[in-house]
C-alpha positions as CSV (number, residue, x, y, z in Angstrom):
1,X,-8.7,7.1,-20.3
2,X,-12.3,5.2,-20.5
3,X,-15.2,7.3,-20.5
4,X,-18.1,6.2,-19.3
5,X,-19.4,6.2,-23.0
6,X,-16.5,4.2,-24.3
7,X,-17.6,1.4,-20.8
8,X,-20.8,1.5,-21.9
9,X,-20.4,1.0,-25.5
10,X,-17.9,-1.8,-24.8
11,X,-20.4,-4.0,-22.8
12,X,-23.4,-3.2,-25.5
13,X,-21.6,-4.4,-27.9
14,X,-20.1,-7.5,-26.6
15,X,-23.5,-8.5,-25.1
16,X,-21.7,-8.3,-21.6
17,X,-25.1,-8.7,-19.1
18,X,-27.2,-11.5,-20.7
19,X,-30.8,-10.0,-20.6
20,X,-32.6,-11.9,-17.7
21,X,-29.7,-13.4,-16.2
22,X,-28.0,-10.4,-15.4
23,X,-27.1,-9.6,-11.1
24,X,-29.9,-7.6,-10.9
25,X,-32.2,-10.0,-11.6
26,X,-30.3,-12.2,-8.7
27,X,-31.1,-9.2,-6.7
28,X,-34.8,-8.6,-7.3
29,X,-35.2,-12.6,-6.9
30,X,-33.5,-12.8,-3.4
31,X,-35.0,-9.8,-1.9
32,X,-38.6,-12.2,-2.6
33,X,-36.8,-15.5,-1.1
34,X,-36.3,-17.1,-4.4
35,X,-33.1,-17.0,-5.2
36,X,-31.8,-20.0,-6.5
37,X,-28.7,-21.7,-7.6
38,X,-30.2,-21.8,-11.4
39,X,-30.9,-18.2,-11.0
40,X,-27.1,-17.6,-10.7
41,X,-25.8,-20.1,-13.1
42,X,-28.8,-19.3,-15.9
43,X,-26.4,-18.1,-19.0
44,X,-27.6,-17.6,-23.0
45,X,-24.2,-19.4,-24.7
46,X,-21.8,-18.1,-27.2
47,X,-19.5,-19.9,-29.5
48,X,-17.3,-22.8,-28.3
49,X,-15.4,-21.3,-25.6
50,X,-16.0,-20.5,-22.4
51,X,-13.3,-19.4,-19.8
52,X,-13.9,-19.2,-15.8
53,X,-11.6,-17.1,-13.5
54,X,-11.2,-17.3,-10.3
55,X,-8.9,-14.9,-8.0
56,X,-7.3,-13.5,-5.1
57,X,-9.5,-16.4,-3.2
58,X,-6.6,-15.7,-0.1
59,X,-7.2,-19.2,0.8
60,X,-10.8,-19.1,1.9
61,X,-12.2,-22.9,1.7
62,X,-15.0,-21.7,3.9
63,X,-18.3,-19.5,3.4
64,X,-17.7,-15.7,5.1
65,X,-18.7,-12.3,5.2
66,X,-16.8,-9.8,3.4
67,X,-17.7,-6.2,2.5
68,X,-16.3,-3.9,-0.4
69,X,-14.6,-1.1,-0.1
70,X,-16.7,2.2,0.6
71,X,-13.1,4.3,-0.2
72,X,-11.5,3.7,-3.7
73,X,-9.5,6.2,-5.0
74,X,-8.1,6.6,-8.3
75,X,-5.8,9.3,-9.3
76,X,-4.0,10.6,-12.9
77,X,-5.9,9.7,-15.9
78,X,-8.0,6.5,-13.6
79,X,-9.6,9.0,-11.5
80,X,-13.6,8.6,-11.0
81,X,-13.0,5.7,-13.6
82,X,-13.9,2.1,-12.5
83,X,-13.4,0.5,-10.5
84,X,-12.5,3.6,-8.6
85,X,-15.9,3.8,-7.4
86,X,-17.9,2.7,-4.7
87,X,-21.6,3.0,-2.9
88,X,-23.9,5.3,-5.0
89,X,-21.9,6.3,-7.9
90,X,-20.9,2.3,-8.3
91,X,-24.8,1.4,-8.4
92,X,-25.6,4.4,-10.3
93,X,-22.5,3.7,-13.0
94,X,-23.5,-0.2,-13.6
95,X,-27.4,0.4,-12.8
96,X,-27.5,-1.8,-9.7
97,X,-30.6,-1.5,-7.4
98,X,-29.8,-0.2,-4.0
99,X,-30.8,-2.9,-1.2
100,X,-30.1,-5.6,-3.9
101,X,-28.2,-8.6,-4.4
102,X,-26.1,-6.8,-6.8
103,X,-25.2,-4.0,-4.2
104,X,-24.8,-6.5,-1.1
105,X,-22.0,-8.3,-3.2
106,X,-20.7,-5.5,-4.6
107,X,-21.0,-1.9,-2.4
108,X,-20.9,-1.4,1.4
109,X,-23.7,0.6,2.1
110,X,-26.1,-1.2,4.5
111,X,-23.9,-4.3,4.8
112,X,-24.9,-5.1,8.0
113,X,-28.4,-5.1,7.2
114,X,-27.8,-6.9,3.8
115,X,-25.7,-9.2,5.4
116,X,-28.4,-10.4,7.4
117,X,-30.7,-10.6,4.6
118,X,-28.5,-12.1,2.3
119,X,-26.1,-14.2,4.4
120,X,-22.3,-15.3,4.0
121,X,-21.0,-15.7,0.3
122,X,-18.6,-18.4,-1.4
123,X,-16.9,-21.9,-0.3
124,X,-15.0,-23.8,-2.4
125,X,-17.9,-26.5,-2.4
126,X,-19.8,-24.1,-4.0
127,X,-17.8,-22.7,-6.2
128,X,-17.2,-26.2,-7.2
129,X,-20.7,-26.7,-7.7
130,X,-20.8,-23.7,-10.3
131,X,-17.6,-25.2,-12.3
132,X,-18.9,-28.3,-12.7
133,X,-21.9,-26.9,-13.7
134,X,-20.8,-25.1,-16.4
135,X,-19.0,-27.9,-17.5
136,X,-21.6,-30.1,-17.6
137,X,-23.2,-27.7,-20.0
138,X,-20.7,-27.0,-22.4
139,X,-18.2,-29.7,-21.9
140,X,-14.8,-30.0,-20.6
141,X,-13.1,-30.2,-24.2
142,X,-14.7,-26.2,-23.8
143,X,-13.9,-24.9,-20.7
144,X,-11.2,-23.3,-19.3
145,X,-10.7,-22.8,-15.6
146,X,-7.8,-20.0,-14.6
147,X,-6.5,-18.7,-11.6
148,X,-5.6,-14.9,-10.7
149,X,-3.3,-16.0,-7.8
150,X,-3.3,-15.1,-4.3
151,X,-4.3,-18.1,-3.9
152,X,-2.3,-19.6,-1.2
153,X,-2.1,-17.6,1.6
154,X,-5.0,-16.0,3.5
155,X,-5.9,-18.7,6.0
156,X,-4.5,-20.7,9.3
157,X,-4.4,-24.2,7.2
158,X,-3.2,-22.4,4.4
159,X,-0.3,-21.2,6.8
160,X,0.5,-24.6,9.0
161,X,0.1,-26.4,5.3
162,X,2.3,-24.1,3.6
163,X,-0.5,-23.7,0.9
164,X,-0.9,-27.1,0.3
165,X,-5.2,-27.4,1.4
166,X,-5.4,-25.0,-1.5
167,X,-3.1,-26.9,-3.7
168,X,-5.1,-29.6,-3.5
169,X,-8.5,-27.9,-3.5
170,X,-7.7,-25.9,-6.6
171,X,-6.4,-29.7,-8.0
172,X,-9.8,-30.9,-7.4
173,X,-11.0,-28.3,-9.2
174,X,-9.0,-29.3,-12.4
175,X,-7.3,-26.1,-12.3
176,X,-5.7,-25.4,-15.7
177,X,-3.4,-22.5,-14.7
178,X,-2.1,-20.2,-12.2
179,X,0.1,-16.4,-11.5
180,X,1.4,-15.5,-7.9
181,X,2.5,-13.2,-5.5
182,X,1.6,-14.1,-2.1
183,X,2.3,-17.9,-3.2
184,X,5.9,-16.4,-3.3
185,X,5.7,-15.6,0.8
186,X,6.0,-19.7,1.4
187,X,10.0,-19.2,-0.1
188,X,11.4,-19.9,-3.4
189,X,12.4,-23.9,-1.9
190,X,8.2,-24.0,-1.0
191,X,7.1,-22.5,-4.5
192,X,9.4,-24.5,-6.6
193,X,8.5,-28.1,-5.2
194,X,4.6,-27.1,-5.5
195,X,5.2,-26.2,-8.9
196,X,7.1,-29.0,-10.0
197,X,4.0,-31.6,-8.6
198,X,1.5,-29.5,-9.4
199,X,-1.4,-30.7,-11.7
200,X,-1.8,-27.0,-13.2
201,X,0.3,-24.8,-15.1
202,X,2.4,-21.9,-12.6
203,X,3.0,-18.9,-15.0
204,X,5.0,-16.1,-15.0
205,X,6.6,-14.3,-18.2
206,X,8.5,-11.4,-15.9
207,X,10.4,-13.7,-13.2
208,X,14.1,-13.5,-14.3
209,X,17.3,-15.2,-12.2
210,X,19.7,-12.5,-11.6
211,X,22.8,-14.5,-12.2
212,X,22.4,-15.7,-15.6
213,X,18.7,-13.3,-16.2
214,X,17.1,-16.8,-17.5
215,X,13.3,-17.2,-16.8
216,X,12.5,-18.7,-13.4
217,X,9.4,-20.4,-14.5
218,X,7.6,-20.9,-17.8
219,X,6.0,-17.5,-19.4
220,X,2.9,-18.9,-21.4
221,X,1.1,-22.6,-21.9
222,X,-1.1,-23.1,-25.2
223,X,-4.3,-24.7,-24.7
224,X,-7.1,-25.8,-26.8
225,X,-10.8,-25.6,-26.1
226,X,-13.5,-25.4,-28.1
227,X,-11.3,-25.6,-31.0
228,X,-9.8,-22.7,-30.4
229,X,-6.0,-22.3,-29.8
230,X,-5.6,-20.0,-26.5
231,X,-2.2,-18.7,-25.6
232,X,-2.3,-17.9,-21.2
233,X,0.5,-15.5,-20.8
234,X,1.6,-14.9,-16.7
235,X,2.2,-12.2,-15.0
236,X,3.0,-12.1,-11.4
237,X,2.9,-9.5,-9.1
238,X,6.0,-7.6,-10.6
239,X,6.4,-5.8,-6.8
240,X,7.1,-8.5,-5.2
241,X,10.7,-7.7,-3.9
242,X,9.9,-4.6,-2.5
243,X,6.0,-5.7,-1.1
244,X,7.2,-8.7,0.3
245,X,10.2,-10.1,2.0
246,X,13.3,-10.3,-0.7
247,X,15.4,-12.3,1.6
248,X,12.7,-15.4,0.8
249,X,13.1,-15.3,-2.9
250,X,17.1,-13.7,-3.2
251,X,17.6,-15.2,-6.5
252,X,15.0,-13.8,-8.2
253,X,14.1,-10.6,-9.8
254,X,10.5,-9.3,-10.9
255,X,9.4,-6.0,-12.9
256,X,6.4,-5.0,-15.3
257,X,8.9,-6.2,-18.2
258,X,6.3,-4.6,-20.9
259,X,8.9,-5.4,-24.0
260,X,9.4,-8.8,-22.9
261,X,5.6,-9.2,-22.8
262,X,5.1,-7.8,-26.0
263,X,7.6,-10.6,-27.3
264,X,5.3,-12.9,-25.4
265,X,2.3,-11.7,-27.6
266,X,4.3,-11.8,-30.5
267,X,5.9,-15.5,-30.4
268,X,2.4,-17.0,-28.9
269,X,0.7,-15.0,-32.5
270,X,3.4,-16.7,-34.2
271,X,2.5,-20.3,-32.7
272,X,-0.8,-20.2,-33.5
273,X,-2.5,-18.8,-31.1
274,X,-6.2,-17.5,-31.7
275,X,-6.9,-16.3,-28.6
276,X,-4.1,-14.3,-26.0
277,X,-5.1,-14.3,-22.5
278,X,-3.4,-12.3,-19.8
279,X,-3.2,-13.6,-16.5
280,X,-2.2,-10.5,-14.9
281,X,-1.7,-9.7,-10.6
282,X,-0.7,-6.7,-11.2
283,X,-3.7,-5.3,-10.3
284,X,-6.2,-3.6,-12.4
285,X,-4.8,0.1,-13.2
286,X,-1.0,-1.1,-14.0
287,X,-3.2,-3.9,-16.7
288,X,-5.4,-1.1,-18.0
289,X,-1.9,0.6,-19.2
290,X,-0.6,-2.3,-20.3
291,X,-3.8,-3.4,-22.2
292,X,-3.0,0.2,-24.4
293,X,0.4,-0.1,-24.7
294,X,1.2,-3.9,-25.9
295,X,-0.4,-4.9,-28.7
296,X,-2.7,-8.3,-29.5
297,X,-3.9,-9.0,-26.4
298,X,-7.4,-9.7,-26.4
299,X,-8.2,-10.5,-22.9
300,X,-6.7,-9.4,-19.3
301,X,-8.0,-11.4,-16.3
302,X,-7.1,-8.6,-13.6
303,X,-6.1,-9.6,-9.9
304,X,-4.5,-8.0,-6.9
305,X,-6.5,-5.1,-6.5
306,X,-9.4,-6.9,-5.2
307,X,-12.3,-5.2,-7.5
308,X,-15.3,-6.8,-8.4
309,X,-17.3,-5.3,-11.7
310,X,-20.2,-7.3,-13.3
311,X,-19.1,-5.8,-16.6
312,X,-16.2,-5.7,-18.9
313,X,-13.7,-2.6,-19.6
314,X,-12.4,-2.5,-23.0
315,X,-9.3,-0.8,-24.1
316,X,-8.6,-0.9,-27.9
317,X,-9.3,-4.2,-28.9
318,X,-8.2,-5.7,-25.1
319,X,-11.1,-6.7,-23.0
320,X,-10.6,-6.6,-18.8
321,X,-12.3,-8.7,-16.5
322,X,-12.0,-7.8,-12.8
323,X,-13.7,-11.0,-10.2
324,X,-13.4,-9.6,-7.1
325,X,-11.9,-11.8,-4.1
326,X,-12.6,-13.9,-1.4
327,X,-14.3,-16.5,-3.1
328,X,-17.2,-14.5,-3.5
329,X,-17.6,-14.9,-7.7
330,X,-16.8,-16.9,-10.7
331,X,-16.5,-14.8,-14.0
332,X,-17.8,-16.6,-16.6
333,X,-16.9,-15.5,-20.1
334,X,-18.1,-16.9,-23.3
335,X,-16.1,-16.7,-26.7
336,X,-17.0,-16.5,-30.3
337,X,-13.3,-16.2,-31.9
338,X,-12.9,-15.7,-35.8
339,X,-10.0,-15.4,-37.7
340,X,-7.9,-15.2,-34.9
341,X,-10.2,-11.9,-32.9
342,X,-12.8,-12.1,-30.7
343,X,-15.9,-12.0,-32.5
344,X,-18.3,-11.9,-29.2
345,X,-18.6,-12.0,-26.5
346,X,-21.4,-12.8,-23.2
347,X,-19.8,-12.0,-19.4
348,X,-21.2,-12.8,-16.3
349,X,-19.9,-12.2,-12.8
350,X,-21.3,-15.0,-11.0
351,X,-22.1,-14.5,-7.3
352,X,-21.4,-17.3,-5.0
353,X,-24.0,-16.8,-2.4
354,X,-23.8,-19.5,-0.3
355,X,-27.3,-20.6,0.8
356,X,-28.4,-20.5,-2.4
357,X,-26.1,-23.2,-4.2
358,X,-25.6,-26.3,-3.1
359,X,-22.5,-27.6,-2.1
360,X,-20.7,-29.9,-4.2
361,X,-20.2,-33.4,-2.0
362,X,-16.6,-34.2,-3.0
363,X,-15.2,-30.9,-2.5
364,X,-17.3,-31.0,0.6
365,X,-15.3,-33.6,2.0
366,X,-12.1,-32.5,1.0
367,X,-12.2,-29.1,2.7
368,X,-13.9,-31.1,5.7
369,X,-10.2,-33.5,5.3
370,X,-7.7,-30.7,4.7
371,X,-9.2,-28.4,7.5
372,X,-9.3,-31.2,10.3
373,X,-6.6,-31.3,12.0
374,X,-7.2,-27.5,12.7
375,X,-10.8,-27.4,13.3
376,X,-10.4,-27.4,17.3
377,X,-8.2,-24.1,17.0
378,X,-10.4,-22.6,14.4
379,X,-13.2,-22.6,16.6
380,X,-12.2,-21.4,19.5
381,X,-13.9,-18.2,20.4
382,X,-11.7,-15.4,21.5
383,X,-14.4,-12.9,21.7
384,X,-16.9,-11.2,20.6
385,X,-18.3,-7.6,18.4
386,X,-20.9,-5.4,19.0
387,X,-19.8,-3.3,15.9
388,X,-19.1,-3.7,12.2
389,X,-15.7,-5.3,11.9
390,X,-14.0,-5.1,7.9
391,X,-10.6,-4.0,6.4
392,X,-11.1,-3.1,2.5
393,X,-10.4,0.5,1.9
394,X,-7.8,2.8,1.2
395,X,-7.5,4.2,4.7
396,X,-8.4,2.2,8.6
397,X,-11.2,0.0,8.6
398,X,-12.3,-1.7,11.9
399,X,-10.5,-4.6,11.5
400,X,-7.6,-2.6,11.2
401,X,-7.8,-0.8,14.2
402,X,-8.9,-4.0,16.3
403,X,-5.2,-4.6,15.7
404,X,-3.4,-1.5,15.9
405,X,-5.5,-1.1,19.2
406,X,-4.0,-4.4,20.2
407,X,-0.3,-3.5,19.5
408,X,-0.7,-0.7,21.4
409,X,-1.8,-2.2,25.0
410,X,0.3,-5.5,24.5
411,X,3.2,-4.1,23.0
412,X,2.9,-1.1,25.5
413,X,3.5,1.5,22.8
414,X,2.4,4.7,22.4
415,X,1.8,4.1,18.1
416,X,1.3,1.3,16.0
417,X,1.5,0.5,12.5
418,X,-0.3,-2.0,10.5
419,X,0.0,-3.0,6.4
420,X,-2.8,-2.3,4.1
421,X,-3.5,-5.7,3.2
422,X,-7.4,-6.3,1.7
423,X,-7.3,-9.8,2.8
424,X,-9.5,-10.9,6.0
425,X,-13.1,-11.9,6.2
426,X,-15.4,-9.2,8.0
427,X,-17.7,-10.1,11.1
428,X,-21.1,-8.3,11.4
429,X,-23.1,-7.0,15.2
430,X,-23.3,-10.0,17.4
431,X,-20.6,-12.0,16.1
432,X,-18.1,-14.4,18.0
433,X,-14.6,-13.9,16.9
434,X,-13.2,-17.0,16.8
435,X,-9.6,-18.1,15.8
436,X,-10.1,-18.5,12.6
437,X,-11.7,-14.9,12.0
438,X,-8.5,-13.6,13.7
439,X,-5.6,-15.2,11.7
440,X,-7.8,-15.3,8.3
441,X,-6.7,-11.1,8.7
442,X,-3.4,-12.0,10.0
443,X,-1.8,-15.6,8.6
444,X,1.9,-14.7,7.0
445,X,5.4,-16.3,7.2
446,X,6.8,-13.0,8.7
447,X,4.4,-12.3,11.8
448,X,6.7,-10.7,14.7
449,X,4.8,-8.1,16.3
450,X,7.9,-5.5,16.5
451,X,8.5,-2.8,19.2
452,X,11.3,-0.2,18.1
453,X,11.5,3.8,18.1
454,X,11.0,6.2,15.8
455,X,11.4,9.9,15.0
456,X,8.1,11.6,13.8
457,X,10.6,12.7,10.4
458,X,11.0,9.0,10.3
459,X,7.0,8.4,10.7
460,X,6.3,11.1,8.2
461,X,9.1,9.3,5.5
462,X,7.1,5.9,6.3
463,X,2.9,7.6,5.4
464,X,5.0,9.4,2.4
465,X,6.7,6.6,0.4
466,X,3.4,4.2,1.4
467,X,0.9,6.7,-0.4
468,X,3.5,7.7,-3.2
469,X,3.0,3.8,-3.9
470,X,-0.6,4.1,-3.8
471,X,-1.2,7.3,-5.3
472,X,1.3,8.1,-8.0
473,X,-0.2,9.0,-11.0
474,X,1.1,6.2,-13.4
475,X,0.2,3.2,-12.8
476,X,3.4,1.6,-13.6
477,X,4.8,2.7,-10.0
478,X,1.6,1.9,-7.8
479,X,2.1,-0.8,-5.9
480,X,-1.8,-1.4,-5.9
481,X,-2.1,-2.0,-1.5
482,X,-4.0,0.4,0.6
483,X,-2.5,2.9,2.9
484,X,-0.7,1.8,6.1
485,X,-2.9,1.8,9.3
486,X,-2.4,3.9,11.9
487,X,-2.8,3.6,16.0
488,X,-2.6,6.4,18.2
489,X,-2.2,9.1,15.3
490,X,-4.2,10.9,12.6
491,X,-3.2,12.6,10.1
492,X,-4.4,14.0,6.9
493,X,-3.6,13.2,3.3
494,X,-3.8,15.3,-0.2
495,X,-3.9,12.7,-2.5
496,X,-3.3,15.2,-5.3
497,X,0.2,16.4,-4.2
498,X,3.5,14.9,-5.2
499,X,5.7,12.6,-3.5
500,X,6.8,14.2,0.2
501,X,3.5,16.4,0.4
502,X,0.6,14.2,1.0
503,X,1.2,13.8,4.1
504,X,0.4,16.9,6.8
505,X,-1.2,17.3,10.3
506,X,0.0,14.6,12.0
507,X,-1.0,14.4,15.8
508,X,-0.7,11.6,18.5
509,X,-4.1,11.6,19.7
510,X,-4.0,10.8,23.3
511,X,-2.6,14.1,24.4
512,X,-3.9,16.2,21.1
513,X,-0.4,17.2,20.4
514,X,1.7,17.3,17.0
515,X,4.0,14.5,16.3
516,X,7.2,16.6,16.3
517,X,9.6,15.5,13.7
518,X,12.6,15.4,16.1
519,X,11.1,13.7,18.9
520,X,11.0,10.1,19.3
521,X,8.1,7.6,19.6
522,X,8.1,3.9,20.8
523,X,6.0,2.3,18.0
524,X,4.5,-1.4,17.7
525,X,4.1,-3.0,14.2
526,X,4.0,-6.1,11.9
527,X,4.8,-7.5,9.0
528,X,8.3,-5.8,8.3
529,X,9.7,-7.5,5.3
530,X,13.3,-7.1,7.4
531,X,14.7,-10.8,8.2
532,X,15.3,-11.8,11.8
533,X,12.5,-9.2,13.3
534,X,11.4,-10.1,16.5
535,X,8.5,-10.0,18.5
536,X,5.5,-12.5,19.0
537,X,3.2,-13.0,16.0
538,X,0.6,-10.7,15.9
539,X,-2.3,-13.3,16.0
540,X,-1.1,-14.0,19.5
541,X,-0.9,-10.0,20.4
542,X,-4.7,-10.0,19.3
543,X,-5.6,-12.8,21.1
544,X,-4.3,-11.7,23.8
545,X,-6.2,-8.3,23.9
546,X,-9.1,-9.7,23.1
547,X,-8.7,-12.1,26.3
548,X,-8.6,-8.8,28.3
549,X,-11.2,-6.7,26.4
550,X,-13.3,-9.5,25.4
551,X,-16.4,-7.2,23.7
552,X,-15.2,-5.4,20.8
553,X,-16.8,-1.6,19.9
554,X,-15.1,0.0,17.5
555,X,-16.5,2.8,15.4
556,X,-15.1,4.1,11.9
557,X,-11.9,5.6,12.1
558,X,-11.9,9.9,11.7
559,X,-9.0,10.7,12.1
560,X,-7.5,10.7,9.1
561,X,-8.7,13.1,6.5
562,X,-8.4,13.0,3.3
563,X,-8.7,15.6,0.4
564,X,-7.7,15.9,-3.4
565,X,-9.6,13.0,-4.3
């Protein structure tokens, strides 16, 4: 387990926040107008490396609101240990100013207000506008630009293109490699033909046939920068069969695989390699084991979980580096590698706020090309909020319940259900909710909106084996999502209790009554990973509530309480 001494002595002595250049700085700058793009990109340089990550972008080309979780929890031995922390005790752990740059990127208190102050954040014109930046300083023969995955999928053109926009945007980028797991949603025919034309290297060392057990796609790529041999080991998602459709990738199998990646260490030592990089979407809790248990890794690039810390975590000699999502940073890392260990090391977690950078012109017009044929559609206004709408968190967010709210009126049920994804921009007070707001929280292969019945045992089995994959105590059998929404019915959780005793209380709250375990319950939901469900996609079940209840209010959900966090 990290203390917070161990955190801090980490970062102190790898030189992790660059005096003056640091976010809060950025903060105190932008709260007097002043922020600027050379404010964000200002850097003191190490050695001859530098690597820039990039993750769980979800397919957003475009500049957009998106506030961080206010509910984190970590249980077992990551309990009240970053990033499982949020608001105050985030600010107070890494010193960030309250009202801030720093805590508009990275909290959710006062987002609204912040938002206002602040604006949207990324783009991929200006995150483009950062790379080349950087490379322009140190050189390309020095850089090295990676990908966390989750890439792909997040967005209508992402969805009618079958990932290709981003594809080609991360292309222009001169991408030098990529892991997956929603990239896997566009089916194993999809994935394979992108990876075969792709321009960037599509890793991932635990992805196994399960004919013959031989690797689906190529475990590690050696690259040299700054004269420095760097072994980039992938890791994909290793839930992806059981958090995602099977039926679209039958052939394959995933896991952790922790002996196979140890092998992976190993051979890549053996080769040459200087530097081992992990590029892990297993999220960050399942990388912090693994960054104790194998051995010569020097540095994990976390993904999946969404978290955003502007300093490093260091386990034994491993280093992990967590760049939020959305396109909202670029993690910046520069190396000083002796004898084969890093010998320093200066981090910064750039933030991409929009109005302050400008946008690179080529990337400009290649978001402006790839997004065309959609721009009509994405436009169109479908309504309108009064109130806060956002979706990171463990539990409901607004977002959330703008959708279980739909399912429930146009699928004429009396429950709804609705994944935990974190993906899906957030729209502040005053807001038009257009099209592209709407299916930027809902664009997936497997839409159907279903309508079936269920017993409340059956309801109870469904909260149960969700937050048993969110809240088990090793990491190894998280799953790393957030808890399933719920319409119509709260409940309350005990995050500290074993498998089949979380979940109590539950009660359908239109008539105030218990669900009764024997009873049964017509219930609305998406996203089953079943093949063949039917029922509209849930874009069009939104769209169509919103057409009827044009003006959306929606306050934070209560009714679900939590306890033994």
């Amino acid at each position: 387990m990290i203390s917070r001494r161990d955190f801090l002595q980490a970062t102190a002595a790898a030189s992790v926040l660059v005096a003056g250049s640091g976010m809060g700085s950025l903060g105190r700058a932008a709260a007097q107008q002043r922020l600027t793009q050379d404010d964000i990109l200002r850097f003191d340089p190490l050695g001859t490396l530098t690597i820039l990550y990039i993750t769980d972008t979800h397919a957003q080309l475009m500049p957009l609101y998106f506030r961080e979780p206010s509910v984190n929890l970590g249980v077992g031995e990551d309990r009240g240990q970053p990033p499982h922390l949020t608001d105050a005790a985030f600010r107070d752990y890494f010193k960030v100013a309250a009202g801030s740059a720093d805590a508009y990127a990275l909290t959710a208190d006062d987002f609204t207000a912040l938002a206002r102050n602040y604006g949207r954040m990324g783009g991929m014109d200006r995150i483009a506008t950062l790379v080349n930046a950087v490379r322009a300083e140190r050189g390309n023969d020095k850089v090295l630009l990676l990908d966390g995955g989750d890439s792909w999928q997040g967005s209508w053109t992402s969805l009618q293109t079958k990932g290709q926009d981003m594809v080609d945007v991360t292309a222009a980028l001169k991408l030098d490699a990529l892991v997956g797991h929603w990239e896997f949603t566009y089916g194993a025919d999809r994935l394979k033909e992108i990876v075969d034309k792709a321009p960037f290297a599509f890793l991932a060392q635990n992805i196994r046939d399960n004919e013959w057990q031989e690797p689906v796609f190529e475990p590690r790529k050696m690259f040299e920068r700054g004269g420095v041999k760097i072994a980039v080991i992938g890791q994909a998602f290793s839930r992806t069969a059981v958090a995602n459709p099977r039926w679209m990738f039958p052939s394959w199998e995933f896991g952790i695989r922790e002996e196979d990646m140890q092998k992976q260490v190993d051979a890549a030592r053996a080769d040459g390699a200087e530097l081992v990089v992990l590029l892990s979407h297993d999220g960050f809790d399942v990388d912090r084991k693994m960054a104790g248990r194998v051995k010569g890794i020097d540095l994990i690039l976390t993904a999946h979980t969404h978290d955003a810390m502007p300093g490093l975590i260091k386990v034994g000699d491993t280093l992990l580096v967590a760049a939020g999502s959305h396109s909202k940073f670029v993690s910046r890392l520069d190396l000083e590698v002796k004898d084969k260990k890093i010998a320093g090391v200066r981090y910064k977690l750039m933030p991409v706020f929009t109005d302050a950078i400008k946008p690179d012109a080529a990337m400009t017009q290649l978001v402006e090309k790839v997004r065309a044929p959609y721009a009509k559609d994405l436009a169109k206004v479908v309504g309108k909020t009064d109130t806060l709408l956002y979706r990171r968190g463990n539990f409901n967010g607004t977002f959330d319940d703008l959708i279980c709210d739909a399912m429930l009126s146009e699928r004429d049920a009396e429950l709804s259900l609705s994944p935990g994804f974190r993906w899906g921009g957030t729209l502040i007070p005053g807001q038009a909710i257009t099209w592209e707001d709407v299916t930027n929280a809902t664009a997936i292969t497997y839409p159907n909106c279903y309508r079936n019945e269920m017993t409340g045992a059956q309801l109870k089995d469904v909260l149960e084996d969700v937050a048993d994959n969110i809240f088990h105590p090793d990491p190894y059998f998280q799953g790393g999502g957030d808890m399933v929404r719920v319409g119509g019915m709260g409940y309350a959780i005990d995050v500290s209790k074993p498998m089949g005793s979380r979940i109590s209380a539950m009660t359908h709250l239109k008539s105030g009554k218990p669900i009764e375990a024997s009873k049964t319950y017509t219930v609305a939901g998406w996203a089953s990973v079943n093949e063949g469900t039917q029922g509209p996609p849930i874009w069009d079940v939104v769209a169509a509530h919103l057409g009827k209840h044009p003006t959306v209010n929606i306050q934070p959900n209560t009714a679900v309480k939590v306890s033994g966090a």
